[in-house]
N, C-alpha and C positions, 0 to 999 in steps of 0.2 A: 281335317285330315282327309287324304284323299285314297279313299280303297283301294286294297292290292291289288293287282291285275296277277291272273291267274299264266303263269309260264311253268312251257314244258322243258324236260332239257337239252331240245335245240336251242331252244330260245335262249337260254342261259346259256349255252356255248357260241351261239352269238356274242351276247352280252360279254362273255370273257375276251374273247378275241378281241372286240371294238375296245373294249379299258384297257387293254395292254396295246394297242397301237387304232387309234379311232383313223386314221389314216389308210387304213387296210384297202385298195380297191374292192368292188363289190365279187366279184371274179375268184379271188385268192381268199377271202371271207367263206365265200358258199363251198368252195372247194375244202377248205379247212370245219368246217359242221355239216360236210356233208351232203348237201342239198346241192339245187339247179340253182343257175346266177337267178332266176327270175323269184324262184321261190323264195331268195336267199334278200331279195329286194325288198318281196313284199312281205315279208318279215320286219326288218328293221322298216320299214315306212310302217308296219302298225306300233309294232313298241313304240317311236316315236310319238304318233298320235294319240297312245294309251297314254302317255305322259311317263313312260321308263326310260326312256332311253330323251334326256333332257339336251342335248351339246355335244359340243364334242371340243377338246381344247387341248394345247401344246404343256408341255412342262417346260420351264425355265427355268434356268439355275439362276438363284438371285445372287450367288457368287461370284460368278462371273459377266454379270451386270454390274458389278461393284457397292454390291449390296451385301457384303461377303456376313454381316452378324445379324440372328432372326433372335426373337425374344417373342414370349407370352407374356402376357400382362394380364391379372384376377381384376377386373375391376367391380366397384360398387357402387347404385347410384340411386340417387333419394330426392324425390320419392319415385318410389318404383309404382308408375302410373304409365299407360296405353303412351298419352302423350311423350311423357320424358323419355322413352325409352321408343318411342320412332324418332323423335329428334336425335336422342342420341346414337342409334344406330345409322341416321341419313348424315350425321357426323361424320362418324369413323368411317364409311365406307367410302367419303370420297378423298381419303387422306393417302396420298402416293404410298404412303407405309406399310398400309394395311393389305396385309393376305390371306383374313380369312376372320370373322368376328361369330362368336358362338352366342348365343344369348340362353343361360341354364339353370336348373335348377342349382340348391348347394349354398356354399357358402359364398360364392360370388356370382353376380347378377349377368355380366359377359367375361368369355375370354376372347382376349384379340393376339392376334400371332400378326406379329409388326415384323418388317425384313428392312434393313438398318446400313446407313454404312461402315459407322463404327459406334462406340459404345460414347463418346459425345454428340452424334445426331440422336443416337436414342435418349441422350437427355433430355435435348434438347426436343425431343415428339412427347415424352412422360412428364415435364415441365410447360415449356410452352403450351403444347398443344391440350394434354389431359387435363391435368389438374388445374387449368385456367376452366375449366369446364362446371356451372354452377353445381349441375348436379352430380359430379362427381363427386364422391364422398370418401372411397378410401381407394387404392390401386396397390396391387405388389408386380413385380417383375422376376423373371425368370428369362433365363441367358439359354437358347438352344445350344446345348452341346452337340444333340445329332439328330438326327428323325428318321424316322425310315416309313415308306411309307408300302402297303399292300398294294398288287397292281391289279387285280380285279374284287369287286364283289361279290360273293358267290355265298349261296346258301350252306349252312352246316349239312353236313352228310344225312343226317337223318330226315332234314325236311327238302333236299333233291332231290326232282322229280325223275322218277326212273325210268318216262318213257316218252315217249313223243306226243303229241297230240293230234288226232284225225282228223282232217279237215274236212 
């Protein structure tokens, strides 16, 4: 695992601004936390390099891709060895379905959030594609009714940092 990097709370007000629109020019960013465009640069060029700030990427509605039904699937998979479980993970991950695979503690080994067109291709991905799978051992599904998702990451109030940092 790779150590915290230590942020102040510009940096985090950064960090919010960019997760709620990573799109922001640099310009309207610095202006919005505060700072000079250049400082406000070389800012985000260090988070980046610290390895905080990883991407930056679009949201898509997979409903209006015509992908309108998402589903979770618990899966289980035996044996659960380094091996079986990079193969299965270089599996699922190049499967058009797939939007997101968790690999966790629990009673299930991965969960995978599949985006579907209708509840016959999701059989047809949980049939054909899973359970054809040797080491697949057990699977449940679950139908998203709804998700909602938080739009930035930010520390609990008590561990925000209260001030800036000195250069």
């Amino acid at each position: 695992m790779q150590d915290s990097v230590e942020l102040d709370s510009v940096d985090w007000r950064i960090l919010e601004e960019l997760q709620n629109d990573a799109t922001l020019p640099n310009r309207v960013l610095a202006e919005r936390v505060g700072l000079a465009a250049s400082s406000c640069l070389q800012r985000v060029r260090r988070l980046r390099e610290q390895g905080v700030i990883t991407g930056s990427h679009i949201d898509v509605n997979p409903a209006a891709t015509g992908l309108a039904l998402e589903a979770v699937v618990a899966i289980n998979v035996r044996p659960h060895t380094r091996q079986v479980v990079d193969q299965f993970r270089e599996f699922v991950m190049k499967q058009p379905e797939t939007r997101s695979l968790l690999h966790v503690s629990g009673q299930a080994d991965f969960l995978l959030h599949v985006a579907v067109a209708d509840t016959k291709h999701l059989q047809g991905f949980l049939v054909d594609k899973l359970a054809s799978r040797t080491e697949v051992r057990h699977f449940t599904s679950s139908i998203v009714l709804e998700q909602l998702h938080t739009k930035a990451l930010t520390p609990p109030r008590h561990l925000r940092p209260k001030r800036r940092r000195r250069n």
